[in-house]
MISE-352728 format. One line per field, with one value per residue: residue in one letter; y, z, x of N, C-alpha, C in turn. Coordinates in steps of 0.02 Angstrom, whole numbers, always signed. Layout:
REM MISE-352728
type (a  ...)
nyy (Y  ...)
nzz (Z  ...)
nxx (X  ...)
cayy (Y  ...)
cazz (Z  ...)
caxx (X  ...)
cyy (Y  ...)
czz (Z  ...)
cxx (X  ...)
REM end
This chain:
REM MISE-352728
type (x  x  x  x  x  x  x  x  x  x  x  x  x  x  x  x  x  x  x  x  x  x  x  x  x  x  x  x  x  x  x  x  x  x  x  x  x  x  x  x  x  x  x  x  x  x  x  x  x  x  x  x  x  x  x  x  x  x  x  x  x  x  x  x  x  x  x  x  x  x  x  x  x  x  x  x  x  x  x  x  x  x  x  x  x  x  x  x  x  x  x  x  x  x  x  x  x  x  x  x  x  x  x  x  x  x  x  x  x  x  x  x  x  x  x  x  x  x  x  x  x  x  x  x  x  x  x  x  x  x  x  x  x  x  x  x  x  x  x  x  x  x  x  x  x  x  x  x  x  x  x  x  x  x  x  x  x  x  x  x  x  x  x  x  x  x  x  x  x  x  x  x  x  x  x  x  x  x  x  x  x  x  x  x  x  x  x  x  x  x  x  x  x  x)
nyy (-3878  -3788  -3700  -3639  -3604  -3503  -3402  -3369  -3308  -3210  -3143  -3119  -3020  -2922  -2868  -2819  -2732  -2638  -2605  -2550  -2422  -2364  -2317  -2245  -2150  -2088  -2062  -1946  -1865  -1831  -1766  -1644  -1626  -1592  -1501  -1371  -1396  -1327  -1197  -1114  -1128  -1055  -936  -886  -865  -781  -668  -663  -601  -482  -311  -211  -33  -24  -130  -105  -84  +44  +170  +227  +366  +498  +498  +348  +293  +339  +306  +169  +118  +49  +131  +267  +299  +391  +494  +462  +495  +636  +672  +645  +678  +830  +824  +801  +741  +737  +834  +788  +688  +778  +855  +890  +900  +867  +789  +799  +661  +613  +494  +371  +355  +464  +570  +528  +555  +666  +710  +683  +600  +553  +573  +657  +777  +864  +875  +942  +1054  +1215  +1190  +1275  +1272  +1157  +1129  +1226  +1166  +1027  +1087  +1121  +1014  +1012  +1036  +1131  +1039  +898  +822  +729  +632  +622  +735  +834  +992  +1079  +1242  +1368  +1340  +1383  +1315  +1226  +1291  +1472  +1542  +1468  +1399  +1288  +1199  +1142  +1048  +961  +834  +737  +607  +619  +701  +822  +907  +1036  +1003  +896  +712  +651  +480  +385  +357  +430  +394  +326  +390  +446  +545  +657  +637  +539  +559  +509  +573  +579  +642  +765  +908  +1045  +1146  +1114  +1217  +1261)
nzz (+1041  +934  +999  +1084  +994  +923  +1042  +1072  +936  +947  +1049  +1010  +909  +971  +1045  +937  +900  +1021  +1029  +909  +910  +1026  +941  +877  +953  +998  +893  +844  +974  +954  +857  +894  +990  +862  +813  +910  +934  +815  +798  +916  +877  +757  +821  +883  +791  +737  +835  +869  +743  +741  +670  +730  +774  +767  +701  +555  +404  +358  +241  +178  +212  +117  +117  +159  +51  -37  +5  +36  -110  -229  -356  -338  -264  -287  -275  -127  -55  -87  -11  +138  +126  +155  +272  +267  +291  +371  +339  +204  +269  +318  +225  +145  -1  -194  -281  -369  -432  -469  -549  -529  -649  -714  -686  -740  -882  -856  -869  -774  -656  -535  -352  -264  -368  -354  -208  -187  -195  -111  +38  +31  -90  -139  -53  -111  -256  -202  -163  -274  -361  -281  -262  -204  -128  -132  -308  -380  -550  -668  -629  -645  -737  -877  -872  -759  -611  -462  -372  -223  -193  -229  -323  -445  -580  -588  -743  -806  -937  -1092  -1181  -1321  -1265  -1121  -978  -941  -856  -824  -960  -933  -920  -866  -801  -710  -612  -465  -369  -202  -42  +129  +170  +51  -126  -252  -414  -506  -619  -809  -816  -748  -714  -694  -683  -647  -545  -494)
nxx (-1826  -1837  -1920  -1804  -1702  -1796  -1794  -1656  -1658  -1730  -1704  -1552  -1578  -1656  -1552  -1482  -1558  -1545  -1422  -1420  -1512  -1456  -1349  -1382  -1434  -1297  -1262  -1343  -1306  -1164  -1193  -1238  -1144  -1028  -1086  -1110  -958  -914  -989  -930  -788  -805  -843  -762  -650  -697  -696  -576  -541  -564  -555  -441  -400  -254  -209  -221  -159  -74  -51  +89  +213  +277  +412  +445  +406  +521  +639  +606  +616  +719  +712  +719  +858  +950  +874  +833  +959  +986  +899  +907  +1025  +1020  +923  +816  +705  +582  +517  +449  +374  +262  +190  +36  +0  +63  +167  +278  +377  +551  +638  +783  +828  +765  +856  +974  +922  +928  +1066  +1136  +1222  +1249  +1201  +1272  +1303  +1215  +1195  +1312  +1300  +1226  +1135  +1013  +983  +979  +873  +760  +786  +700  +592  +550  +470  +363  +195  +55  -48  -163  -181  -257  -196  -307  -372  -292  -263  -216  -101  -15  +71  +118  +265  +324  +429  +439  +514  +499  +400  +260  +226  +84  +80  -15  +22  -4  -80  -33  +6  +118  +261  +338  +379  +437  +372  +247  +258  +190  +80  -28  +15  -17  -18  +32  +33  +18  +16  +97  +161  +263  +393  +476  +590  +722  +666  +716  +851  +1015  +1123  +1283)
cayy (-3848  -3726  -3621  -3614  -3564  -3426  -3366  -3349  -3294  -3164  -3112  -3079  -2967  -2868  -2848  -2778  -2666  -2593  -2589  -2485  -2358  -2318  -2306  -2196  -2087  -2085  -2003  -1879  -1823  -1835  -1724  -1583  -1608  -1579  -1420  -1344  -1374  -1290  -1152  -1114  -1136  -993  -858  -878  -848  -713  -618  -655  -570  -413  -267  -152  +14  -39  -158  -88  -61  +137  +214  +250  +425  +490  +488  +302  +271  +377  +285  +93  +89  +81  +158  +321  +281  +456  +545  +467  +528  +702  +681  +623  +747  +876  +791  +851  +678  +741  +881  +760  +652  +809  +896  +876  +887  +825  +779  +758  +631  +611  +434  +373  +365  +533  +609  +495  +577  +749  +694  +689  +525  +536  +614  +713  +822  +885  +866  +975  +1125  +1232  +1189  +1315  +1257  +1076  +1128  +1247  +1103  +978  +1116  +1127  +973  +997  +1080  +1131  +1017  +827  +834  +666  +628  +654  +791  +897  +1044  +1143  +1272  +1364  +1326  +1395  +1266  +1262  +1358  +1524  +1533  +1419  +1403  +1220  +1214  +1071  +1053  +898  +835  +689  +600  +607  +749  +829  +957  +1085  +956  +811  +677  +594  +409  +352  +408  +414  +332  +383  +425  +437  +628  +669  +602  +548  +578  +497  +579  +528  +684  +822  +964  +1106  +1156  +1111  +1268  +1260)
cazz (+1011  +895  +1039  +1096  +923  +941  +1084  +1051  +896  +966  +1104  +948  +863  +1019  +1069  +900  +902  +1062  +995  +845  +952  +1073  +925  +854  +1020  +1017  +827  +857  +1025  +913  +777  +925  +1004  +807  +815  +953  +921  +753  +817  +960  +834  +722  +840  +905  +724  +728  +888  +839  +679  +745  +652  +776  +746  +770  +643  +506  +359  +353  +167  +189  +211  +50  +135  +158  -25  -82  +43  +29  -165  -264  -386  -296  -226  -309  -231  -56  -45  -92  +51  +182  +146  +171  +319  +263  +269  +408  +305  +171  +300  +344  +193  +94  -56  -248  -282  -456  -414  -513  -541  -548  -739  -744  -682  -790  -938  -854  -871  -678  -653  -467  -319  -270  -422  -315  -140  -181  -190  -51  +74  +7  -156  -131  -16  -189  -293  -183  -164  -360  -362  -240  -285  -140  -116  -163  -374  -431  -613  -688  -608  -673  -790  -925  -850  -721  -560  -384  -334  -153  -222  -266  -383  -507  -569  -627  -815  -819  -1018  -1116  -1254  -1344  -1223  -1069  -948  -932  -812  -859  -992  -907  -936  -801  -817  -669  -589  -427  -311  -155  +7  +169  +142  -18  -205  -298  -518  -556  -685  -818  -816  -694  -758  -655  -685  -575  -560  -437)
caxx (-1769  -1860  -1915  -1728  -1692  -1837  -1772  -1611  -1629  -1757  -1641  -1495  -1624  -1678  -1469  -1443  -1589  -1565  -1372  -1438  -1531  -1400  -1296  -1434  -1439  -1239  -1221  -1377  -1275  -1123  -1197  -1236  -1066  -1006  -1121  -1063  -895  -885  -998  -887  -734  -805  -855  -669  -602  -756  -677  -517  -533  -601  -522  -435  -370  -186  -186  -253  -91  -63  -18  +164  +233  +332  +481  +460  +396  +557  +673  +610  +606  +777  +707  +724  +883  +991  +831  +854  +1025  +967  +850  +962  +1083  +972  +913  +729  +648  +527  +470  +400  +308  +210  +170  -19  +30  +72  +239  +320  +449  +609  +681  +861  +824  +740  +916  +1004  +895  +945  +1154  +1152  +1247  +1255  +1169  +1338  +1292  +1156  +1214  +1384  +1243  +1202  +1066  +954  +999  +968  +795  +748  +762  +681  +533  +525  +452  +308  +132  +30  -140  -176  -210  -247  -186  -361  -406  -238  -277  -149  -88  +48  +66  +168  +274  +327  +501  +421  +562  +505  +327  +233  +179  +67  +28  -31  +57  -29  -124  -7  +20  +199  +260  +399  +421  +434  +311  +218  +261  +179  +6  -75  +40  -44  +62  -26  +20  +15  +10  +162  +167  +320  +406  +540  +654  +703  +645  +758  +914  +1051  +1161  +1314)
cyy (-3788  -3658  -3591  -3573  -3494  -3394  -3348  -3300  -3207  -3108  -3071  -3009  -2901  -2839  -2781  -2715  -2621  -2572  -2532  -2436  -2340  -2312  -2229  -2134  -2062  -2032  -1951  -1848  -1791  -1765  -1665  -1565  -1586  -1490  -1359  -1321  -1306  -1236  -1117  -1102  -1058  -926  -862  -842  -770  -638  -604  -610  -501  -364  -226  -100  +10  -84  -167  -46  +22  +137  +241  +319  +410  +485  +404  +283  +287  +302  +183  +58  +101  +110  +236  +349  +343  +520  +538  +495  +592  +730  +696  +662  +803  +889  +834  +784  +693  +803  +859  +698  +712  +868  +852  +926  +853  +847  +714  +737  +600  +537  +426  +398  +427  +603  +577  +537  +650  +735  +701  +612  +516  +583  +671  +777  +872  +911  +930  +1056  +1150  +1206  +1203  +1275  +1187  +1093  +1173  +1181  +1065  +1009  +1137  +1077  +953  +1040  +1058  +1105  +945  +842  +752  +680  +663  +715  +844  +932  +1081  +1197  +1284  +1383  +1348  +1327  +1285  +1313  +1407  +1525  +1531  +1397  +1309  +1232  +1159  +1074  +968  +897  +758  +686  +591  +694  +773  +912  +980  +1031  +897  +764  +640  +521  +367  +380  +378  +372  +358  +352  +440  +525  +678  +621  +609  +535  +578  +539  +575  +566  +722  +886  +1019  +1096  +1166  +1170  +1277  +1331)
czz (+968  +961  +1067  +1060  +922  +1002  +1086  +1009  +892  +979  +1064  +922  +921  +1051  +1000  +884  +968  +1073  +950  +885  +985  +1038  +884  +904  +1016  +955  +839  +934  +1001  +882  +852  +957  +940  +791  +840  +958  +877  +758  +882  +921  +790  +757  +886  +859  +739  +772  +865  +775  +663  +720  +723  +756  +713  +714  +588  +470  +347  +279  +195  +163  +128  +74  +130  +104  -37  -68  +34  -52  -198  -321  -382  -247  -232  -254  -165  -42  -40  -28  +128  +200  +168  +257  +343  +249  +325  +360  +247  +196  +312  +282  +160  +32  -127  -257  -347  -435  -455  -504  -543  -631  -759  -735  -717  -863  -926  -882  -802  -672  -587  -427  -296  -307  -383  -247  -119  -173  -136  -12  +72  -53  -178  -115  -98  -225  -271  -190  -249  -403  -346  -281  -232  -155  -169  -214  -391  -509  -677  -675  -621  -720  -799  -885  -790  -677  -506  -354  -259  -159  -273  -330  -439  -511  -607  -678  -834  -912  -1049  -1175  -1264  -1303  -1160  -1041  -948  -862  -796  -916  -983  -892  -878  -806  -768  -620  -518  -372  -235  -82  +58  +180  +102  -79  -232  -376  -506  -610  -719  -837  -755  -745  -716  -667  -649  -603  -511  -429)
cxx (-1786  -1886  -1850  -1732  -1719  -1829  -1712  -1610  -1689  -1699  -1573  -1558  -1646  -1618  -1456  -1485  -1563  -1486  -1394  -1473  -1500  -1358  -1325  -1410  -1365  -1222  -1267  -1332  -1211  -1106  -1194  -1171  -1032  -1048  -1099  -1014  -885  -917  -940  -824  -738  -818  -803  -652  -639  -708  -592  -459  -546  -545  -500  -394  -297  -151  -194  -173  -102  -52  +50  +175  +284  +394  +494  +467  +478  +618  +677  +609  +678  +764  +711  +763  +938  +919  +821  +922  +1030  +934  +888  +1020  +1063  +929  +829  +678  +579  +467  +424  +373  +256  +186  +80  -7  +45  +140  +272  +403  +495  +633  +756  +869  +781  +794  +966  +994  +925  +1037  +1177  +1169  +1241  +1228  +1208  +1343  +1251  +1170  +1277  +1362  +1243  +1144  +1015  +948  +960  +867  +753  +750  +721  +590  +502  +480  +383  +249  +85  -52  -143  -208  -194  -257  -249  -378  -358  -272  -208  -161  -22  +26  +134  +177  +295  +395  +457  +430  +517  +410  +333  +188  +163  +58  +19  -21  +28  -93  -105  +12  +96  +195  +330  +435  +417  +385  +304  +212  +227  +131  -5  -51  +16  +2  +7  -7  +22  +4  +63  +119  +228  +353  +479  +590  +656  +705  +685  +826  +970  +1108  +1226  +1338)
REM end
């Protein structure tokens, strides 16, 4: 009866070893199928992720800036009427841009004020604004400047520690424009004349 016993109880012992090694062999195949996978998994994401020209976010034209912000919503109207929104996608350029509240500050309550102008009139103003060649904020210097309206010259000067220009203080720097540079500022500095 004891050799039963030892054979049996062999026989259990040599089941569960040769259980434990094929369970052995089963997680090391396991782990490489787990390898594999998640290699395979990442140079998907990898390819997947490849930058391509097409979908790389642009800098928005000023026309869009002007157009998608309500803050700029008396100066789209100006635009629109004018029907000169192509001419500030294609300019390079800095462009001191007037807010609702910087024609508010002028006593210009509505874009109509503006609009009721001639064509020239309107395009003169709009060009009073511009200054020919990308000037980031820093890089301004005192002095006067040819805007794109002959007319009317740009007198950068610095009062405290903030820039102004014919007066009007630059509240807002460096907004960049995929063709030009907007400078905010918080009046209009030109005189609307009908």
């Amino acid at each position: 009866m004891v050799t039963n016993s030892i054979k049996l109880h062999f026989a259990l012992v040599l089941r569960k070893l040769t259980t434990w090694k094929a369970m052995k062999k089963n997680r090391f195949g396991g782990r490489w199928a787990t390898f594999f996978l998640a290699a395979g998994l990442f140079s998907t994401i990898l390819i997947a992720c490849k930058e391509n020209a097409d979908d790389v976010v642009k800098n928005k034209a000023v026309t869009d800036i002007i157009y998608e912000n309500p803050e700029f919503s008396m100066l789209k109207e100006i635009v629109v009427h004018i029907g000169k929104s192509d001419a500030l996608r294609t300019q390079n350029a800095t462009i001191f841009l007037p807010t609702n509240a910087a024609f508010a500050k002028a006593k210009i309550s509505s874009a109509s004020t503006i609009t009721s102008m001639s064509n020239t009139d309107i395009e003169n103003f709009l060009n009073a604004h511009v200054l020919k060649g990308v000037v980031k904020y820093a890089d301004l210097k005192t002095g006067t400047y040819e805007s794109l309206d002959s007319k009317r010259s740009l007198v950068i000067a610095k009062k405290d520690t903030a820039f102004t220009v014919n007066g009007a203080k630059i509240a807002k720097t460096d907004v960049i424009a995929a063709n030009a540079i907007i400078q905010v500022i918080d009046s209009v500095y030109v005189k609307i004349s009908k």
